[in-house]
VOTORSE-142279 format. One record per residue (C-alpha): residue number from 0; x, y, z. Coordinates in Angstrom, 3 decimals. Layout:
REM VOTORSE-142279
<node NUM, <X, Y, Z>>,
...
This chain:
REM VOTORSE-142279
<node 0, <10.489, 8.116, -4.503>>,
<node 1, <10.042, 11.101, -6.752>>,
<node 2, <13.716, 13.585, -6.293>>,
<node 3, <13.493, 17.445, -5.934>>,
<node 4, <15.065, 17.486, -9.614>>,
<node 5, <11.934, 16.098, -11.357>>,
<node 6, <9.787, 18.833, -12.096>>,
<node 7, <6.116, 17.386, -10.995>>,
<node 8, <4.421, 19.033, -13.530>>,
<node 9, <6.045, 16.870, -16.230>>,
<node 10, <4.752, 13.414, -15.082>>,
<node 11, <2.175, 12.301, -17.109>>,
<node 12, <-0.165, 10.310, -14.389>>,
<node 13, <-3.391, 10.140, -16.871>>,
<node 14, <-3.198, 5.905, -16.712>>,
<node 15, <-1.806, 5.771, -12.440>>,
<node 16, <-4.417, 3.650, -10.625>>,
<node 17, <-2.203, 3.207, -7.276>>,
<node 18, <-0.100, 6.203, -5.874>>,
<node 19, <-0.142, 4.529, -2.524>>,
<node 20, <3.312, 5.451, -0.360>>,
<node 21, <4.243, 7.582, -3.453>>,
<node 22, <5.901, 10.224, -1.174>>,
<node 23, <6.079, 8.398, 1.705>>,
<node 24, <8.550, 10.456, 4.368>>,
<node 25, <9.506, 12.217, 1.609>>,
<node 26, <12.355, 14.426, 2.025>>,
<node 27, <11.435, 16.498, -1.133>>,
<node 28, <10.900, 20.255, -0.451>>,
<node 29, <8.891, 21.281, -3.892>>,
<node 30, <5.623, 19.685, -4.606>>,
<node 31, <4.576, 22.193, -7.100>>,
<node 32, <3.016, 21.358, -9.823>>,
<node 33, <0.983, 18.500, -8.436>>,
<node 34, <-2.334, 20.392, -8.665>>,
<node 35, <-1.850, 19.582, -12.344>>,
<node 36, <-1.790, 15.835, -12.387>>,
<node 37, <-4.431, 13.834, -13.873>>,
<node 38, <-5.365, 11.401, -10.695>>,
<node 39, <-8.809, 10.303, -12.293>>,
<node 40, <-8.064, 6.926, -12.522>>,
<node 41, <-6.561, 6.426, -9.296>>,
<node 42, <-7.837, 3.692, -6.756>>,
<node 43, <-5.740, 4.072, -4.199>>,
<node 44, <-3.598, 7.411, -2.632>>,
<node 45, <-3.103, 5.243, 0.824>>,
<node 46, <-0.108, 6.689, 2.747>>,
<node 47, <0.848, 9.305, -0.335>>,
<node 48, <1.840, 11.795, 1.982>>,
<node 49, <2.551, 10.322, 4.595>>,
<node 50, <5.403, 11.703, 6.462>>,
<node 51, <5.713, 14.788, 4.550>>,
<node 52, <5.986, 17.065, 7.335>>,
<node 53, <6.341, 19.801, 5.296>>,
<node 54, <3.764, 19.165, 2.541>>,
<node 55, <1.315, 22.305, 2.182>>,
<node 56, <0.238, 21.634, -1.378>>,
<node 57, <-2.901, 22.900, -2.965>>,
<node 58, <-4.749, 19.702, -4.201>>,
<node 59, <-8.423, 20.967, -4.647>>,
<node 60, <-8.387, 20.577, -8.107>>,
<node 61, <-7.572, 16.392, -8.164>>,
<node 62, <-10.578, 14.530, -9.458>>,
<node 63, <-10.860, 12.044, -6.687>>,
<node 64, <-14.091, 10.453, -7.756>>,
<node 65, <-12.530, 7.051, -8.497>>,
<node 66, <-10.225, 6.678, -4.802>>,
<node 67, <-11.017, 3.788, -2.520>>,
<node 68, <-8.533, 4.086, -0.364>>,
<node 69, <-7.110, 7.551, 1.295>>,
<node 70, <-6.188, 5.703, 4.842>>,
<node 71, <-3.002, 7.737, 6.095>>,
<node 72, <-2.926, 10.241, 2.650>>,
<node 73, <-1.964, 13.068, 4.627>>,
<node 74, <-0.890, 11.106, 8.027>>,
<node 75, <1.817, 13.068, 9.885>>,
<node 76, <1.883, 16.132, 7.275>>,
<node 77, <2.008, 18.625, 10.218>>,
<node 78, <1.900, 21.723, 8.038>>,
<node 79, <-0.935, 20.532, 6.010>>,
<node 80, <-4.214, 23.312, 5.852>>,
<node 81, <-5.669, 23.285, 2.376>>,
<node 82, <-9.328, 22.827, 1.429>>,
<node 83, <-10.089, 19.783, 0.191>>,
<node 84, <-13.879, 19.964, 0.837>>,
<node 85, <-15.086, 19.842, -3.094>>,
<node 86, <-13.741, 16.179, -3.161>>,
<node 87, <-15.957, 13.746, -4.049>>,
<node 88, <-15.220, 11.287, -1.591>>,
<node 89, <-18.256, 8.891, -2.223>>,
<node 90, <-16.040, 5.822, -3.675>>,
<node 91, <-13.800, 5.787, -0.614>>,
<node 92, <-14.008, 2.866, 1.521>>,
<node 93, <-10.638, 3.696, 3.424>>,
<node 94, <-10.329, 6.865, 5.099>>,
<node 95, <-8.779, 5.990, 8.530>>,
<node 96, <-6.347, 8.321, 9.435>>,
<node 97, <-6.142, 9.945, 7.000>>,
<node 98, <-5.326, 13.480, 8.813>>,
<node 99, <-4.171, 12.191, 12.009>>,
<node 100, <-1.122, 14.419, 13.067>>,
<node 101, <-1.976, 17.105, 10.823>>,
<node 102, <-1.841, 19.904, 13.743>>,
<node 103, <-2.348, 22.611, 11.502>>,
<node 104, <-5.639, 21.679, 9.444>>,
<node 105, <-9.406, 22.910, 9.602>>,
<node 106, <-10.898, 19.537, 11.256>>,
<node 107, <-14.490, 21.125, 9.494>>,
<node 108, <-13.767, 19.409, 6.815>>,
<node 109, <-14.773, 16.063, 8.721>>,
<node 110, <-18.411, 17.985, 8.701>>,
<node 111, <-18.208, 18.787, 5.539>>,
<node 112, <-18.063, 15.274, 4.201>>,
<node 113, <-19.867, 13.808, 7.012>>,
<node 114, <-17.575, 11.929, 9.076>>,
<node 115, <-16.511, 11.265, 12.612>>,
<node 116, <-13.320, 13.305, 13.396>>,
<node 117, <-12.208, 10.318, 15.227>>,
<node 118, <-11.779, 8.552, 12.213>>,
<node 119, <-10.225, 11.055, 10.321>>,
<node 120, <-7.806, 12.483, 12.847>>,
């Protein structure tokens, strides 16, 4: 688990393939600086977030083009709303859950990559 001391935008992630349960019920309060990691070569992001009630971060930026697996990413972030619709998403095989108990997200953006909400949520 990554402590509120480490500043974020230090880590050098260029050569990360798994983040899986990185911040898993997380107890950190600043994510800045994550918009500036290199996630290109990352397979898997399963669980990330998971937990992070609080976790609000803008991500838009992340090449995801390489992800299989974002089941549970975001799972249980309840304050979660950004825009994550320019992600290319067509690598990932895992997706399940990956919003559910998000309460405060735009569910459009299971339209906007052409999936079942049910999935998703």
């Amino acid at each position: 688990m990554i402590e509120d001391e480490i500043n974020l935008k230090d880590i050098d992630t260029r050569f990360i393939t798994d983040m899986s349960e990185l911040f898993k019920n997380s107890t950190r309060s600043d994510f800045k600086g994550l918009k500036y990691w290199d996630v290109s070569n990352v397979k898997s992001m399963a669980s990330m977030f998971e937990g992070c009630e609080n976790f609000n971060q803008d991500l838009s930026s992340w090449d995801v083009s390489n992800v299989k697996s974002m089941a549970s990413m975001f799972e249980g972030c309840e304050n979660f709303n950004q825009d994550l619709s320019s992600w290319d998403t067509s690598k990932v095989d895992y997706m399940h859950k990956m919003f559910r108990n998000c309460h405060k997200l735009d569910k459009s953006i299971a339209q906007k990559w052409k999936l079942e909400q049910d999935y998703l949520f």
